[in-house]
C-alpha beads as a LAMMPS data file, in Angstrom:
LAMMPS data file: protein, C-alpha beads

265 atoms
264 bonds

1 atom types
1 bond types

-500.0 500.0 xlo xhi
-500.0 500.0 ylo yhi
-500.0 500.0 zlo zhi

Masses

1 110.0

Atoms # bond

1 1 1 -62.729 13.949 -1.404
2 1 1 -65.054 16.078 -3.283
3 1 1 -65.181 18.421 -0.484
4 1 1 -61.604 18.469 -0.058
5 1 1 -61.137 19.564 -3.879
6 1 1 -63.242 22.057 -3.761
7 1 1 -62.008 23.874 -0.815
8 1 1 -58.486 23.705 -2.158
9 1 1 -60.316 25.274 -5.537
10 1 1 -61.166 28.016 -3.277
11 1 1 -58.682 28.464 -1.279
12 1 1 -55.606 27.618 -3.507
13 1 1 -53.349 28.652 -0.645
14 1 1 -54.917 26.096 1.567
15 1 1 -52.278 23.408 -0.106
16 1 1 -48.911 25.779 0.075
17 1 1 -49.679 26.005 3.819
18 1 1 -50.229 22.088 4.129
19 1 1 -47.012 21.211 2.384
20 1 1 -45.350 24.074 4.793
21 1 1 -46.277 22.593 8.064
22 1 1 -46.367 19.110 7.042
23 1 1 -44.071 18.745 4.123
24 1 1 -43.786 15.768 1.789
25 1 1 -41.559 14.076 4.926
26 1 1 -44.182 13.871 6.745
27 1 1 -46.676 12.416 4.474
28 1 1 -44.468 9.289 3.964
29 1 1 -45.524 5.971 4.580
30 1 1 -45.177 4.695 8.496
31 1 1 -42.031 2.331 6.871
32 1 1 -40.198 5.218 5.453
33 1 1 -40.329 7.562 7.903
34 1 1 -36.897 7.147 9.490
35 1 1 -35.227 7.144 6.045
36 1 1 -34.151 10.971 5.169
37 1 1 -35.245 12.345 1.548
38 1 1 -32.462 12.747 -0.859
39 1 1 -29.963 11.237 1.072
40 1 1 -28.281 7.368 0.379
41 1 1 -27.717 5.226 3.903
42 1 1 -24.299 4.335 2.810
43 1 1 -24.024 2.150 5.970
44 1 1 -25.580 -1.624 5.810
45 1 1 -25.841 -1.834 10.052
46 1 1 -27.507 -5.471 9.352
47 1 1 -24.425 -6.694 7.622
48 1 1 -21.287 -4.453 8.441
49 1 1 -18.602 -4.393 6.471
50 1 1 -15.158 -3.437 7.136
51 1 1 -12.369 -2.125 4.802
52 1 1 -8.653 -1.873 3.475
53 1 1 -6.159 1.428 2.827
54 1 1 -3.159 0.645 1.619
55 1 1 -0.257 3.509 2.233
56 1 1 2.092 2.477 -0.320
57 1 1 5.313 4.329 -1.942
58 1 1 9.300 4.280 -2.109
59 1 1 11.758 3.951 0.812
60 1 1 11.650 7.268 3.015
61 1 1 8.156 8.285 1.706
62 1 1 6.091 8.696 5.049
63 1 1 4.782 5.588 4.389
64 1 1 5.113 3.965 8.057
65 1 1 4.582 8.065 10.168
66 1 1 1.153 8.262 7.824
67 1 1 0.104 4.429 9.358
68 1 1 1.501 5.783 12.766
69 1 1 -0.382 8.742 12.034
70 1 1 -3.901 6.899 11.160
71 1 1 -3.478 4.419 14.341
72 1 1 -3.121 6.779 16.615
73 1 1 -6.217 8.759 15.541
74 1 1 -7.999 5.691 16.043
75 1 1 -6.451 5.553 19.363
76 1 1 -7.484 8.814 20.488
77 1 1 -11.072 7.337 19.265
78 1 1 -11.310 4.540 22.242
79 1 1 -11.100 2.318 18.763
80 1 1 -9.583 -0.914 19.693
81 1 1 -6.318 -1.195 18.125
82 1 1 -3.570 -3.895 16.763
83 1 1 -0.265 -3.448 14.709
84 1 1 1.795 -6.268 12.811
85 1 1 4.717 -5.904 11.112
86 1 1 7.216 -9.337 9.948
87 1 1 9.354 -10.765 12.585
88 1 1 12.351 -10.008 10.278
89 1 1 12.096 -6.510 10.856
90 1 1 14.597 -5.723 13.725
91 1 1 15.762 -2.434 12.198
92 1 1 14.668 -0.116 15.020
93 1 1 12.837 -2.421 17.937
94 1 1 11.562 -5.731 17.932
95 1 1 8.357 -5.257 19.130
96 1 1 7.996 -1.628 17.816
97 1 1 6.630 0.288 14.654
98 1 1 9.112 2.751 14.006
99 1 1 9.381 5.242 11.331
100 1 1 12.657 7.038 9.847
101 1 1 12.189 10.278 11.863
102 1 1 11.776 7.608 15.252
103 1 1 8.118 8.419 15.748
104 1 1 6.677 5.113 17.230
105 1 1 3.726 2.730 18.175
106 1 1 4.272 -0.896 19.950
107 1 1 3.373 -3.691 17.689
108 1 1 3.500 -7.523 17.745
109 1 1 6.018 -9.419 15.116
110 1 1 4.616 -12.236 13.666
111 1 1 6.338 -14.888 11.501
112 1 1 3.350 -15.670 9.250
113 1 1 0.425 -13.523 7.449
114 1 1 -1.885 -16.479 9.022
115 1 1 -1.289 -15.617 13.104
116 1 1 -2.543 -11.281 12.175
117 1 1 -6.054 -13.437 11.443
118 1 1 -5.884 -15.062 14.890
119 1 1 -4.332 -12.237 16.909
120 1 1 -6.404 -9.768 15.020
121 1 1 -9.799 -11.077 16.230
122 1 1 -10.961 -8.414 18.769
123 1 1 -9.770 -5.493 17.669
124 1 1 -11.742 -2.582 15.512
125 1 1 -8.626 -1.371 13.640
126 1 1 -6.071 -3.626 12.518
127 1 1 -2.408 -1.947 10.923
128 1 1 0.074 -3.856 8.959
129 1 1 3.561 -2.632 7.960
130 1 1 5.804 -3.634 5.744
131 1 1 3.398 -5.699 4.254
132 1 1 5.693 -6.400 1.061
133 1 1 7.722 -8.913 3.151
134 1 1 4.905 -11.393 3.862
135 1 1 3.843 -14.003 1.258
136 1 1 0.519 -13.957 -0.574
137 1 1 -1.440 -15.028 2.455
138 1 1 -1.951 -11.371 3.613
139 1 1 -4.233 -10.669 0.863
140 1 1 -6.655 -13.302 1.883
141 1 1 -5.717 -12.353 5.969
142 1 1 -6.988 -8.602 4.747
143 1 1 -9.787 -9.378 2.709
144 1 1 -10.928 -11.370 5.557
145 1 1 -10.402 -9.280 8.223
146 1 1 -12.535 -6.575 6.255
147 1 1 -15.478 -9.031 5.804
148 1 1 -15.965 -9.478 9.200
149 1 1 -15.928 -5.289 10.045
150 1 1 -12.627 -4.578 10.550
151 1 1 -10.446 -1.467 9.414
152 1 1 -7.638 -2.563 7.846
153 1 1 -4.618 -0.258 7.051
154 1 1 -1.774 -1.541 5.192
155 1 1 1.453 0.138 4.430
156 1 1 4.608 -1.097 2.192
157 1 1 6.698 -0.968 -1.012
158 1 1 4.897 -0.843 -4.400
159 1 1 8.360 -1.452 -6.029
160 1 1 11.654 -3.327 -5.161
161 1 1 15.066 -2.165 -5.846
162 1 1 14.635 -3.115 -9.648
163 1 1 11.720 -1.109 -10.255
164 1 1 9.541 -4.272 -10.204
165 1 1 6.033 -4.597 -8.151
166 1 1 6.843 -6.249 -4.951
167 1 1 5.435 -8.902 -3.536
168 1 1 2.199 -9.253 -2.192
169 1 1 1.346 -5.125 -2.539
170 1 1 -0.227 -5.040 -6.459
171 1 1 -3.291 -7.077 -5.327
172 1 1 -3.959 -5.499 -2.011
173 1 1 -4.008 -2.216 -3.790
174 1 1 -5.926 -3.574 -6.067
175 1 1 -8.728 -5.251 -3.374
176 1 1 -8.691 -1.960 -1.241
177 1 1 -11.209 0.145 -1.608
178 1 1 -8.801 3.293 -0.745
179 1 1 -4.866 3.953 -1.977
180 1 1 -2.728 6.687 -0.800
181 1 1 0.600 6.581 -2.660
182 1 1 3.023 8.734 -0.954
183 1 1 6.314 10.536 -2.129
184 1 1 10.004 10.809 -0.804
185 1 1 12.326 13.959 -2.392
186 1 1 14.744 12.537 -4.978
187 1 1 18.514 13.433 -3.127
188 1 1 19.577 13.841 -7.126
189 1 1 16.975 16.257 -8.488
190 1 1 14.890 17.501 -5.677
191 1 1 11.983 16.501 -7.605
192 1 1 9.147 13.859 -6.640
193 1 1 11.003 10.435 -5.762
194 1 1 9.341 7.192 -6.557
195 1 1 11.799 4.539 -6.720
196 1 1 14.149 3.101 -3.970
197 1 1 17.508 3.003 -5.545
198 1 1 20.147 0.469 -3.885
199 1 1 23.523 1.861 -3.352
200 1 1 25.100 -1.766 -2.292
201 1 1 25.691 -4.504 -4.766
202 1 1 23.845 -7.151 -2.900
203 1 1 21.234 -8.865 -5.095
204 1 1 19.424 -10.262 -2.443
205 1 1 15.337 -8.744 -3.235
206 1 1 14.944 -8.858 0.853
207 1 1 17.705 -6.618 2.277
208 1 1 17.164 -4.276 5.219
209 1 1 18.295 -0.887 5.314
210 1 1 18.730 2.755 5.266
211 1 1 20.488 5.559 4.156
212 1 1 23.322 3.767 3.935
213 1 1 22.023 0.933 1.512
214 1 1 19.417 2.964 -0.553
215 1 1 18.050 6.372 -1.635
216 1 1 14.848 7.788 -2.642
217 1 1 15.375 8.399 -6.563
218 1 1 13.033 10.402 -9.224
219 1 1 12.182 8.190 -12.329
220 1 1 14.783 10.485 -14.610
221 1 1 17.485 9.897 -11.587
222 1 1 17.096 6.246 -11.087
223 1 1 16.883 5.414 -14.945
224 1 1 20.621 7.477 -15.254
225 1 1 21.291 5.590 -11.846
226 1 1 20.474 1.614 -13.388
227 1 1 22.190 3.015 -16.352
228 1 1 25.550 3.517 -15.083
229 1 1 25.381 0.731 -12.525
230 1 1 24.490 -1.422 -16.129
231 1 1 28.132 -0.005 -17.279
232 1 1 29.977 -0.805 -14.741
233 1 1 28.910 -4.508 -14.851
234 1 1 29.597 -4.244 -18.160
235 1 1 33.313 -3.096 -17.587
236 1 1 34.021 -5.425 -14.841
237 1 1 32.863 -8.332 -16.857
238 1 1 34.891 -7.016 -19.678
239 1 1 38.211 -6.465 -17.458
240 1 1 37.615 -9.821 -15.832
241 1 1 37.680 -11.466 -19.545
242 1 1 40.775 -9.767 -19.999
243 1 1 42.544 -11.373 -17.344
244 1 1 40.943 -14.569 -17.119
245 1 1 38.964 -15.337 -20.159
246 1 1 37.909 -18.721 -17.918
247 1 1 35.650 -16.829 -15.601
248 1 1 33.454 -15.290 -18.431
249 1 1 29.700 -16.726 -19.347
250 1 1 30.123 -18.274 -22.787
251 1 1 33.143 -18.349 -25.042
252 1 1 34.093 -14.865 -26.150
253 1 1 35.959 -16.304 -29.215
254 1 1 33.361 -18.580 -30.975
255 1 1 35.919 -19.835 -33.071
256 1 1 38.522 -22.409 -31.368
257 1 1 42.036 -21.905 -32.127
258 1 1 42.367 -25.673 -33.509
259 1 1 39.623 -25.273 -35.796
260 1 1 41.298 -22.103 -37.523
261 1 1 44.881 -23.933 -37.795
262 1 1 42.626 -26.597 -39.637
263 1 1 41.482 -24.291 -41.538
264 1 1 44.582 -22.721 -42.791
265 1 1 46.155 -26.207 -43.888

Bonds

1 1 1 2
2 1 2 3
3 1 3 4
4 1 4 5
5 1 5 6
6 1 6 7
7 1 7 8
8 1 8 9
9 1 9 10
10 1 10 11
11 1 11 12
12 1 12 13
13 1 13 14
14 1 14 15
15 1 15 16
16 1 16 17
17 1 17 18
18 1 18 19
19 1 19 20
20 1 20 21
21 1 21 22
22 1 22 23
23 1 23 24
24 1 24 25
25 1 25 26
26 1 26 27
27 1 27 28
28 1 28 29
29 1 29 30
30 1 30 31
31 1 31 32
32 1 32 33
33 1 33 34
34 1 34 35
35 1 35 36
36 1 36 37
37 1 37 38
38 1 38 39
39 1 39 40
40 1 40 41
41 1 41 42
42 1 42 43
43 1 43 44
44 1 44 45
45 1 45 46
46 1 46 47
47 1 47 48
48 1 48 49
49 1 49 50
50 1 50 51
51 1 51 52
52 1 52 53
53 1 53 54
54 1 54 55
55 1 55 56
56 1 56 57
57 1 57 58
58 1 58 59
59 1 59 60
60 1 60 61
61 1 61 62
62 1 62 63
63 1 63 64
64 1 64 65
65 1 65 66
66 1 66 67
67 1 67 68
68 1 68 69
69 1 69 70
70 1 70 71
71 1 71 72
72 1 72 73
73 1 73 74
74 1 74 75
75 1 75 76
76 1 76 77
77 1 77 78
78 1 78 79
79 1 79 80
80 1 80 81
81 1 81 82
82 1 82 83
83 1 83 84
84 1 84 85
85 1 85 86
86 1 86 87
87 1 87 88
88 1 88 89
89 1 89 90
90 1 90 91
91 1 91 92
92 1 92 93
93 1 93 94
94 1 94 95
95 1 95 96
96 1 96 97
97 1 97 98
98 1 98 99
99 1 99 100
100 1 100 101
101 1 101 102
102 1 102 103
103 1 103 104
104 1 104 105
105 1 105 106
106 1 106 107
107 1 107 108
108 1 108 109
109 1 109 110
110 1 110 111
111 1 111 112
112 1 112 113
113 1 113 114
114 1 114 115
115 1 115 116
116 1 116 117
117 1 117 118
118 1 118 119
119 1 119 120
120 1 120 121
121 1 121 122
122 1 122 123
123 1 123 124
124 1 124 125
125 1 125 126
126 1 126 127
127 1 127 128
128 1 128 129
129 1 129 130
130 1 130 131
131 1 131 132
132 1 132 133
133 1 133 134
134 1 134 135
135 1 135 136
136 1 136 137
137 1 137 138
138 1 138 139
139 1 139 140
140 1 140 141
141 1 141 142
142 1 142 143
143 1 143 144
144 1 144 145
145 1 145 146
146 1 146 147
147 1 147 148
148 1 148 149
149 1 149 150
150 1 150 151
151 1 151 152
152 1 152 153
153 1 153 154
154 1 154 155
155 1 155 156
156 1 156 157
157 1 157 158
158 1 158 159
159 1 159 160
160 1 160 161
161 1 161 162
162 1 162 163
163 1 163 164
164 1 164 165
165 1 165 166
166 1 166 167
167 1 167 168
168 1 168 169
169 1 169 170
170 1 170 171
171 1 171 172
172 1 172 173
173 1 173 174
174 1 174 175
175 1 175 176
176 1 176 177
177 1 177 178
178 1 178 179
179 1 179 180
180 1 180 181
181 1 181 182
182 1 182 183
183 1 183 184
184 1 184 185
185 1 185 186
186 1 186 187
187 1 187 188
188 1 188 189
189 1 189 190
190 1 190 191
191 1 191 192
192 1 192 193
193 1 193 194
194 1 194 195
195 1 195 196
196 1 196 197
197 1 197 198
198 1 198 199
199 1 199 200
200 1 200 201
201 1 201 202
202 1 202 203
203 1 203 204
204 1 204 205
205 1 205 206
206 1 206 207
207 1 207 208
208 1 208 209
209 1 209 210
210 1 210 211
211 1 211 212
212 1 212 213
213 1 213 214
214 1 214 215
215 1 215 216
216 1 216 217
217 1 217 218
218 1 218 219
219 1 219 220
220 1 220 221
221 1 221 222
222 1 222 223
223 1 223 224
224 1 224 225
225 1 225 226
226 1 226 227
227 1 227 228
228 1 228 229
229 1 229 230
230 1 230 231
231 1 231 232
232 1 232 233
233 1 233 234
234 1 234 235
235 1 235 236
236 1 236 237
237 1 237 238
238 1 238 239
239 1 239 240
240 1 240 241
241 1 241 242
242 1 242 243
243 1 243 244
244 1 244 245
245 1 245 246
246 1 246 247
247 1 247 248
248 1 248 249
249 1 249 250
250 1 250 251
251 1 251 252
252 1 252 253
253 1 253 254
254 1 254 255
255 1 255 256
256 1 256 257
257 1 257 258
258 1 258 259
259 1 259 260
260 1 260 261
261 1 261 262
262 1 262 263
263 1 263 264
264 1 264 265
């Protein structure tokens, strides 16, 4: 060693052209050698894990052509792929994913969140849409599904027709490690739509449609929107009271007519 020091003392370029050639890679340990500097493995290839993306958004947001979109890229990949979607969704094709502007991928209708975990099994990439219309299994099918490797790419409603979260989507955005929320044009205001406004006055929180029973709304046009809809109740219920006071909820003259003759005597 005391040789070595001195020669570097001597020859102080000695070390600049040692760290040149060899570098402080190559002067690693045996066990480290494979591991680049400065750089995190991000990967864990003795336990992989998989993952969720959730494409979520209003009614005639992209939300189904960006899934289409992301399968098919996978596709193209030699990735081995598998779509779901409820078996209540008959809108288009039964056994295909449709979106509004009729761009397409086959899928398989199931009646349950459970059968995806079964039928999903050897695939690499697994799609769900409409994922708002199956119960709260699908966040444990997903979760699951992702801890064993898989992609998993889910795409549905955030909100119903009231403006309220919908079903099962607030905790698989919440579990997925990436969210895309997409955006429809408001047919009011041209501005960014959000909300899926329905134009029929079925109540029902499951009701298929399109054009024809809803429209993308901005949050300024679908707040005037509920307003006036809230009005109109209003007046029915009013005119109904009018002409058959019977029909109304509650008694809209809290005092009854015998007690006020008793009253008078």
């Amino acid at each position: 060693m005391k040789l070595i020091s001195g020669f570097l003392d001597k020859n102080p370029f000695a070390l600049l052209l040692i760290l040149y050639f060899y570098g402080p890679g190559k002067c690693l340990h045996q066990d480290q050698k494979s591991k680049p500097m400065f750089l995190e493995n991000t990967v864990n290839h003795e336990e992989p894990f998989g993952w969720i993306e959730v494409i979520c958004g209003s009614m005639f947001s992209g939300k189904t052509e960006e899934l289409i979109r992301r399968l098919k890229r996978a596709q193209f990949a030699k990735q081995r792929i598998e779509i779901f979607k409820p078996q209540i969704d008959t809108r288009y094709h039964d056994e295909m994913v449709v979106s509004h502007d009729e761009n397409q991928i086959r899928s398989t209708p199931v009646p349950a969140a459970a059968n995806i975990r079964i039928l999903a099994d050897q695939c690499d990439v697994v799609g769900i849409d409409e994922a708002q219309f199956f119960d709260s299994e699908i966040i444990h099918v997903c979760n699951d599904l992702a801890n064993k490797g898989k992609r998993v790419i889910v795409a549905g409603l955030d909100m119903d027709f009231k403006g309220n979260p919908f079903g099962p989507m607030p905790a698989l955005m919440a579990t997925a490690e990436y969210v895309t929320k997409v955006h429809a044009v408001c047919t009011r205001t041209g501005n960014l739509a959000n909300y899926s406004f329905r134009k029929s006055s079925n109540e029902n929180l499951v009701l298929l449609g399109e054009t024809t029973e809803y429209e993308p709304l901005s949050r300024a046009a679908y707040f005037k929107a509920m307003l006036k809809e809230s009005v109109k109740d209003l007046e029915v219920k009013e005119a109904i009271a009018l002409t058959d006071p019977s029909k109304t909820e509650g008694n809209l003259n809290p005092i009854p007519t015998t007690d006020l003759k008793q009253s008078n005597l």
